[in-house]
N, C-alpha and C positions, 0 to 999 in steps of 0.2 A: 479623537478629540485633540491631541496633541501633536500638532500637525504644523510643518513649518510651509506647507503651501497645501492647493486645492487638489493636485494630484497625488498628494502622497497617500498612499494606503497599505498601513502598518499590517502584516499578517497577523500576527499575534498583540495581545493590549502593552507588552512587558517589550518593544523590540531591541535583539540586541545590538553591538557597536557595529554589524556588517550591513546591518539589514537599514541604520539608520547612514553609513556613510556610501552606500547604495545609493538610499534615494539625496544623498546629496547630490554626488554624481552625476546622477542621470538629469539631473536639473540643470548641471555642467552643464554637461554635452547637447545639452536640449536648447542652453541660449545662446552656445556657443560664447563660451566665457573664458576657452582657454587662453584666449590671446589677450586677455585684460584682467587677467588673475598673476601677480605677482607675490610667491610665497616667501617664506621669512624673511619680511620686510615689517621691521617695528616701527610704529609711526608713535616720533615722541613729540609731532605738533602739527598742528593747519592752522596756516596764518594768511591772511587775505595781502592778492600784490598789491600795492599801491596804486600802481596804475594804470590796470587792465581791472581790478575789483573783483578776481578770481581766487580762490583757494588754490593754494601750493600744499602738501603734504612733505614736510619734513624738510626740501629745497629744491629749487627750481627741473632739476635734472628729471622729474619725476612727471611735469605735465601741470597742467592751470586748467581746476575747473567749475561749472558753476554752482554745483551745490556739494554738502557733504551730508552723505548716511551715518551716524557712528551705529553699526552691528555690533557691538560688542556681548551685548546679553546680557545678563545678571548673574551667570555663574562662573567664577573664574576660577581658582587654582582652589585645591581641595580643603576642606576646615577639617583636620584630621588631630583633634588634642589628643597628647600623651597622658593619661589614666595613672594617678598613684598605684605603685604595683604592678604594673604592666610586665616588668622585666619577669616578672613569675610565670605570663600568661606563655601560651606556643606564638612565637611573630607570626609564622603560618597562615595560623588560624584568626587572623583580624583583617577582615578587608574593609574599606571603602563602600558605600551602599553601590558607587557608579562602575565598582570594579568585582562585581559577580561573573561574569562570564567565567566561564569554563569551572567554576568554583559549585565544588557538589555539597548540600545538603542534607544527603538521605540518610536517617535513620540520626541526625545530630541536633543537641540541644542549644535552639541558637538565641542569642543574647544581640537585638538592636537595641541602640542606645541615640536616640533620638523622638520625636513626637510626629513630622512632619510628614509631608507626599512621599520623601526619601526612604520614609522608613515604613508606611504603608505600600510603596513598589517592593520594598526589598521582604517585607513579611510575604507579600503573592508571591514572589520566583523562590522564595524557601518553600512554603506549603507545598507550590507546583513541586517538589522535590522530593516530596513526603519527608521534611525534617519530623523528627520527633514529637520535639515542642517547640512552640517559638515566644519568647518575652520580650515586649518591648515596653522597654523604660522612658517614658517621658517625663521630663518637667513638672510638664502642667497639661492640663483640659484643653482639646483642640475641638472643630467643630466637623463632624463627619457628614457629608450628604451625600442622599443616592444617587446613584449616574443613572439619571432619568429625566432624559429632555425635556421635558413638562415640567415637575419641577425644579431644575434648575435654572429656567428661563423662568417661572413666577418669581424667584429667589432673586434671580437677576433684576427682576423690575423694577426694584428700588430705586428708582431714578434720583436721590439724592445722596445714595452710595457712601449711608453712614446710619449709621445707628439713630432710630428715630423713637416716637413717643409709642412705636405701632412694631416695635421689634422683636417684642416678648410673643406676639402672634403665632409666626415662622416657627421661632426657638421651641416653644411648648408644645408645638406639631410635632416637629422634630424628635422629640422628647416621649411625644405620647407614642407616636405611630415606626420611629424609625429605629431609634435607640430601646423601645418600649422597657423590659425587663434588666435594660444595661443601662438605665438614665445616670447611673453613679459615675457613669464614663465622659457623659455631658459636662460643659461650662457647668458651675455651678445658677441659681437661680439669685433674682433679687440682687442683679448687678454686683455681684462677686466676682466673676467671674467675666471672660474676655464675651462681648456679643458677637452676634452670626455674621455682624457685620463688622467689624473691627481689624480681623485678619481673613486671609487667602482661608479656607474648608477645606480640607479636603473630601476627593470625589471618589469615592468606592461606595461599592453593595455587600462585599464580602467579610471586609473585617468584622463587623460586629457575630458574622454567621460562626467565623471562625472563634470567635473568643466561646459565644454560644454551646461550639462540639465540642469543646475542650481543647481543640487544636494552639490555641494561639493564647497567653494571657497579656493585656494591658497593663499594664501596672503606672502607677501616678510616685512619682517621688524623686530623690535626688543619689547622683552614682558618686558610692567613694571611694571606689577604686577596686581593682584585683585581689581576690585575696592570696594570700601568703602561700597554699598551697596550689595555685593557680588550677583551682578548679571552678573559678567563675567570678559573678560582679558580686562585690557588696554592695549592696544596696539600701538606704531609707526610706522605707515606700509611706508615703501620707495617706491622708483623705482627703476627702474632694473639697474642694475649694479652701487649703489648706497654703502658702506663702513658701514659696521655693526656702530650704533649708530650714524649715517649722520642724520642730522636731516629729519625730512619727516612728518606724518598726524598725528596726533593721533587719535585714534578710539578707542569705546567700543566694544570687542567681547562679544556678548551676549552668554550665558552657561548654559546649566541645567549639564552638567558634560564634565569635562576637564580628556584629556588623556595624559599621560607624555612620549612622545616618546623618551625620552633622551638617552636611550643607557643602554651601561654596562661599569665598571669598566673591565679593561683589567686586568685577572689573573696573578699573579707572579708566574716566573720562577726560585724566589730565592733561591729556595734547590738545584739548579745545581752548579757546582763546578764558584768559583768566577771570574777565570781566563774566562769563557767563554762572561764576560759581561765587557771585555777591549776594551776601542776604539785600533783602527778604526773597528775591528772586533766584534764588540756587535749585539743581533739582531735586527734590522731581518736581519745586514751583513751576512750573515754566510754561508757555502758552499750549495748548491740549496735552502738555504734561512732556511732551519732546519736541517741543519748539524751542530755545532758549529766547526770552524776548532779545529784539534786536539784531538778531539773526533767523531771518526765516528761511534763509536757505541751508540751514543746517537741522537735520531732524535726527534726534537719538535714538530711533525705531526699537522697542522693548527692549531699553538700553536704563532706563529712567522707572521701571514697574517693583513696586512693593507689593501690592496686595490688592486681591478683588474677588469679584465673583462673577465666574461665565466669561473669563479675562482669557481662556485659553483659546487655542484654533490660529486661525491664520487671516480673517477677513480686516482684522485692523491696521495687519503691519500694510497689506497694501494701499487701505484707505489712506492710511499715514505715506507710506510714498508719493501716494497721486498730491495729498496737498502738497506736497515739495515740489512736487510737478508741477503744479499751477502756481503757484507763487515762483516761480521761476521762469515761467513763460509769458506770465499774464501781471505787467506792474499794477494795474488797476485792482487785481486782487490779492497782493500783498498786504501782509500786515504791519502798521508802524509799529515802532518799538511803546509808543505812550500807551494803544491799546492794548498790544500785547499785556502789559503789565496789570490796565485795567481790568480785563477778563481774570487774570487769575486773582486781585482783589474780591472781584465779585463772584466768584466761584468759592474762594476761602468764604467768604462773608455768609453766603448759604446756606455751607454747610455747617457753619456755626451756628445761625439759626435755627434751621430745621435739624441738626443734630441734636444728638444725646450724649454727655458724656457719660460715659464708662472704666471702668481702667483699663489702661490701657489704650484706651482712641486711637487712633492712628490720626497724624496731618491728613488735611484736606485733601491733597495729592495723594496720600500714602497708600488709599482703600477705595477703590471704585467697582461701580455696576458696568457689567456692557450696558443695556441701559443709561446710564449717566454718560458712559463714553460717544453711543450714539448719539444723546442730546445733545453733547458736545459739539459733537461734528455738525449735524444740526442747524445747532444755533448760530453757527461761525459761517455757513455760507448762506442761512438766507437773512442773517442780517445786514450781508453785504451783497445789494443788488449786481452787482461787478463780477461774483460769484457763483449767480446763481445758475448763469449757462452752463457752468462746470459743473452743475450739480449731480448730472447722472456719470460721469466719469469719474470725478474723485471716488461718492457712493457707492457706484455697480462696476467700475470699468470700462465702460463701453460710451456711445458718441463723443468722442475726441475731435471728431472731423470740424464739429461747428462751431464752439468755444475755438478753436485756433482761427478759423478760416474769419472769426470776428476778432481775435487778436491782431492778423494781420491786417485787418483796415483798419484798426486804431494806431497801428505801428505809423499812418502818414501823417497822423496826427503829433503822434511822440516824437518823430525823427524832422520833423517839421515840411511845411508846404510855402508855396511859393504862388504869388497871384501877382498876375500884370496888369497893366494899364496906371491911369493915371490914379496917384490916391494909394496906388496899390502898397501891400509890406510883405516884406522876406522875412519869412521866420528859419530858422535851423537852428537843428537841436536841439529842440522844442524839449523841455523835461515836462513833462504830465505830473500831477500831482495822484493822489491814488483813495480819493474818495471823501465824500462826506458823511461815512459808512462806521460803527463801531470797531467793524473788525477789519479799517484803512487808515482814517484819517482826516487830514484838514483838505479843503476844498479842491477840486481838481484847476488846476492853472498851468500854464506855459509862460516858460520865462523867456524872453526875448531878447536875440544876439545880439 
């Protein structure tokens, strides 16, 4: 599931740092990318020439060109907070959830302190290890679904990819059939708690199996640090649906090694030009969420993602390329900057509508369905007839050959033509306008030399 293209295929669910800088590699060498991969080069801006109307990266010495990718991800440098007490604990013994490799488990009591995917990866490659026991400490109520391609594509189908009047449905399944005898580990009920659609789920089968044998305990509350004789966490554990630092139990987490499932620092996107990080239009507003209005040729590929559902895999990053690709080949199917802006109006406006709030909501942007995101895509090329030949290559990848081969007969349009005889007119330099379409603009016209 976790896949950054169509051919990779992980041996095991959990892969480690070899097995994933492997299939980078081979991805390399497969598109032949050595000769256009330059390494430790920090890029602190892309600013467009003046006039040639190309991107530069950082200064000229480096090339002009016509669109920019930002890949940066959303995980950047490690959230790794220091714990009151700490200096009690073995340093050893505390790793990072992303720095298990070579790090053994068996037969020890291990203490995560997080709620996340991070700390459900890291409770599976303990178990795999036969730690003893494992506790993990969360906050608060997360939402666990099955990795069951059925239901996580009904799950997905929420095509307004937010919390609705019909949300309690899913959840109280969930609840009956999934979570069954562990429902105390669920959101709490009665809009207390976060809904199924609010944040990113996570996708396991096992954890609840594991709490179940005794292998594994959940626990809900807040960490106050090491204790004194650095034999583990101290801990506050609540009840359910209970306000992070609510009073509750205190208890010793016993540890022979704690794992920090905390996350990452979210990378900066600040070498993009300034104007793209103006309210109301900042990201992840932005036109199908990494477009910046006004810039269509710049696309922040899962650079700009918070939270979803059925949001993993790899089919979108290259959807999302191909439109860079067509708005950079095809000016008839660019987007102006006025609609850009209007789609993400009426996109927020929607999901206000047909939403629910909850605590916690998340922005209109912040929480989406695949589902929601196909409509997207969708909606954005067949409301632009200009578009719609691109349709099966943005989509699926494939017929490229006819959308260009119809680009370049309108190229003698755009570049202008020339008619003789008497009466006749010379046009050049024809500029085309780019549609009377929502997702283009004002009228198609040629202005005249």
């Amino acid at each position: 599931m976790y896949r950054f293209h169509p051919s990779v295929k992980w041996e095991k669910g959990y892969p480690n740092r070899k097995e994933i800088v492997d299939a980078v590699k081979s991805l390399w060498h497969r598109y032949a990318l050595e000769s256009k991969t330059h390494f430790n080069t920090p890029v602190n801006k892309v600013f467009k020439d003046e006039s040639s109307g190309r991107w530069i990266v950082n200064d000229a010495s480096n090339g002009q060109f016509e669109g920019v990718i930002a890949a940066v991800g959303t995980c950047g440098d490690l959230k790794m907070p220091k714990l009151p007490g700490q200096e009690n604990f073995d340093p050893d013994s505390i790793h990072h959830s992303s720095q298990l490799d070579g790090k053994s488990a068996k037969g020890k009591k291990v203490a995560i302190i997080g709620g996340g995917a991070s700390a459900v990866e890291a409770l599976e490659f303990v178990t795999q290890q036969d730690a003893e026991h494992v506790y993990v400490l969360s906050r608060s109520e997360k939402w666990i679904i099955p990795r069951n391609p059925i239901i996580d594509a009904l799950l997905a189908f929420n095509i307004f990819g937010s919390e609705t009047i019909f949300s309690w449905i899913p959840e109280n399944l969930l609840r009956l059939f999934f979570y069954r005898d562990l429902e105390d580990l669920s959101p709490p009920k009665g809009g207390r708690g976060k809904g199924l659609f609010t944040e990113t789920p996570m996708v396991n089968d096992d954890v609840l199996d594991l709490v179940r044998e005794g292998k594994a305990s959940w626990l809900r509350g807040d960490i106050i640090g090491y204790d004194e004789a650095g034999t583990g966490i101290r801990f506050n554990e609540r009840r359910q649906g209970s306000d992070k630092n609510a009073p509750g139990t205190p208890v010793l987490i016993e540890a022979d090694m704690v794992i920090m499932a905390t996350g990452y620092e979210r990378p900066s996107l600040k070498f993009l030009p300034e104007d793209v990080f103006e309210p109301p239009y900042e990201p992840p507003n932005w036109y199908l969420q990494v477009f910046p209005p006004g810039y269509g040729d710049i696309c922040c590929n899962n650079c700009t993602y918070v939270g979803g559902i059925g949001s993993v895999g790899n089919y979108h990053i290259g959807i999302y390329t191909r439109f860079l690709l067509m708005y950079l080949v095809d000016p008839l199917a660019r987007p102006r900057t006025w609609w850009m802006k209007r789609w993400v109006d009426m996109t927020r406006i929607i999901k206000k509508v047909i939403g629910r709030a909850v605590p916690g909501s998340p922005g209109p942007f912040e929480f989406f369905t695949y589902s929601e995101l196909l409509y997207w895509f969708a909606f954005t090329i067949a409301i632009n007839p200009f578009r719609w030949k691109w349709a099966a290559f943005v989509l699926c990848g494939i017929g490229k050959d006819l959308p260009l081969s119809v680009v370049e007969g309108e190229d003698g349009l755009r570049n202008g033509f020339e008619t003789g005889g008497d009466g006749g007119e010379t046009w050049k330099d024809a500029t085309v306008g780019e549609g009377l379409w929502m997702g283009s603009g004002g009228s198609r016209r040629r202005t005249k030399d």
